[in-house]
N, C-alpha and C positions, 0 to 999 in steps of 0.2 A: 616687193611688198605684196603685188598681187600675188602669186604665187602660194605664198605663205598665207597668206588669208584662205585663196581658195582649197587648198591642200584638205584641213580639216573639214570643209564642207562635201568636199567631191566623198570621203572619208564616210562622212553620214550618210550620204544620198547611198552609197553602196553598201555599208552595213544594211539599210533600209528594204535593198532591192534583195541583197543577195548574202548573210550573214554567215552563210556554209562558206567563205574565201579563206584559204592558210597557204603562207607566204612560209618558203624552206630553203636552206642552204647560202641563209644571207649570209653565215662564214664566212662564203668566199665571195665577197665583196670589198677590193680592195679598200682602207681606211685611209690611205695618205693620199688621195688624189682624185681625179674624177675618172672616169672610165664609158666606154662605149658598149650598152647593152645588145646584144646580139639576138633576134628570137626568129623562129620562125612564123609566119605572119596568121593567123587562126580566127580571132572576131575583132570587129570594133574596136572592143573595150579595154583590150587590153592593154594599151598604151596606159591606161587609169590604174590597172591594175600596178602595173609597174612600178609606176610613178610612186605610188603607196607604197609600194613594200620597200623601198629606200628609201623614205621619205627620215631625216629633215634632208636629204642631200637633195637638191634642186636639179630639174631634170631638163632638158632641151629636147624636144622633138620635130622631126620632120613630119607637113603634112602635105597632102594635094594640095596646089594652086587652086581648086575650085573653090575649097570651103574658104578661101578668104575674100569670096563674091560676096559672100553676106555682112553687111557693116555690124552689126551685133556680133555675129560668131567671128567676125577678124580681129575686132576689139578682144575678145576672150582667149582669143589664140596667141595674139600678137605678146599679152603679158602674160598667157603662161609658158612663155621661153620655145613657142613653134616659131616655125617659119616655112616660106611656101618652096613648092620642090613642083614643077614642071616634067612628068612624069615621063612624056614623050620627047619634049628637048630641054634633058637639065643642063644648065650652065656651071659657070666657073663655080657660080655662089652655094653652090649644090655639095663642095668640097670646102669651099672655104671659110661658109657660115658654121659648120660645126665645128671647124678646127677649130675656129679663134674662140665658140662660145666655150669648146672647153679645157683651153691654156687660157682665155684672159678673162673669160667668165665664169670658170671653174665649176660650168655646169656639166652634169652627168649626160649623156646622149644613148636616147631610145632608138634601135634602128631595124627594121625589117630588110633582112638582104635580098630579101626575094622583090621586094619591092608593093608588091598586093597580095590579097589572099588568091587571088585565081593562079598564082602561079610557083612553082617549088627551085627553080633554076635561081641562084644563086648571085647577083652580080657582084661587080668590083669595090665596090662603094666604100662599102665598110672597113674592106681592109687597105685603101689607099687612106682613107680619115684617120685611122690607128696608126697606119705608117709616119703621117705627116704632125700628126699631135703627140705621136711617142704615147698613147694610152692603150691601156689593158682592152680588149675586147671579152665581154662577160657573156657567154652562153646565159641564155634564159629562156624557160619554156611553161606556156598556160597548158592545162590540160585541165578539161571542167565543159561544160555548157557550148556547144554550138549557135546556137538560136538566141537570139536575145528572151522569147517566150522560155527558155527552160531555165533561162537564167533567171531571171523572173522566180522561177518554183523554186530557187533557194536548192539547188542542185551544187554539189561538193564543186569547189574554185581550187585548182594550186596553183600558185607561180614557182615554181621552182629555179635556182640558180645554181649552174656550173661553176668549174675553177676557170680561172681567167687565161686570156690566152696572150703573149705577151709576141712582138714583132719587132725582128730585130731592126734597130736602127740601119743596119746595111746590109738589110735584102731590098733587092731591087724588083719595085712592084711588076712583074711584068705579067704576061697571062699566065704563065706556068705554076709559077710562085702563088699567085692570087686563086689558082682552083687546087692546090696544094691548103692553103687556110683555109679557104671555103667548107673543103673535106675536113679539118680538125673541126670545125664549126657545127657540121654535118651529124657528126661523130658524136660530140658533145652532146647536142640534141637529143639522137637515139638514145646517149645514155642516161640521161634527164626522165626523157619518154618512160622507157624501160623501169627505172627508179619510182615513179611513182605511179603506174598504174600498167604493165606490158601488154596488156590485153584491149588500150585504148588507140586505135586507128582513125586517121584526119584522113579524109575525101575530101582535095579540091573543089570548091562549088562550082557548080556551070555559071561563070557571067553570066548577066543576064543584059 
């Protein structure tokens, strides 16, 4: 119920901020089921963005353990379908919370394979959750605003989405296998990138 409340609010606040946003290629968004969104990891916001451009479908996100330190913002997290991820030692729940939210909660799941924006290496994550839930993995890529200041100026948003990438039920996730998809994922990506805009290049941040 929260979820659905928040959805058209979060909706306004970003037309508000930023009304230059267009969402493309939701074709290839499987219809009969939920699916695990794939992106490479770029600002913030984008998790919002996401979340919007499939929206009514309801979404599940991983976030850091830190932000569920604050009693206001864990309440906020907690009903819009996050949960927390332990960044430096994930556990069991780190695989088994997405699976079940989306076989018995039938929610969609947003996932950065790299993990943070400081970093482009790929891990396992993704494709052992898609192996285990039998769901489609969906290439998706922001390209728009760096800064939250230029977002602000109402600077052109795309989310763009890829065709889905489907795992067989009997491959066996091993390391080979897993930077084998990683590379379709990869792939996908560039040609997301290339599609709408080829002249637009992501520089890692320096951590700070």
């Amino acid at each position: 119920m929260f979820y659905k409340i928040i959805v058209p609010i979060v909706r306004f606040i970003v037309f508000l901020l930023n009304s230059n946003t267009h969402y493309e290629g939701k074709e290839n968004l499987p219809t009969d089921q939920s699916y695990i969104m794939v992106a490479p990891h770029r600002t913030w916001w984008e998790p919002l963005l996401f979340a919007l451009a499939v929206s009514p479908t309801p979404c599940a996100f991983m976030a850091k353990k830190e932000l569920f330190q604050n009693p206001i913002l864990r309440f906020i997290l907690k009903h819009s379908n996050a949960f927390p991820v332990d960044r430096k030692h994930p556990g069991p729940s780190t695989i088994k919370t997405p699976v079940k939210d989306l076989n018995k909660r039938n929610l969609s799941l947003i996932m950065f394979p790299s993990g943070t924006r400081y970093s482009s290496q790929l891990k396992g994550g993704a494709v052992l959750i898609a192996k285990l839930s039998q769901k489609q993995l969906v290439p998706v890529v922001y390209q728009g605003p760096l800064s939250f200041k230029n977002f602000l100026k109402r600077q052109r948003c795309t989310v763009k989405f890829g065709k889905p990438i489907s795992i067989s039920r009997c491959m066996k996730v091993d390391e080979t296998n897993t930077e084998l998809v990683n590379q379709q994922i990869e792939q996908a990506w560039q040609k997301i990138d290339q599609s709408i805009d080829p002249n637009f290049k992501y520089v890692l941040p320096t951590k700070k």
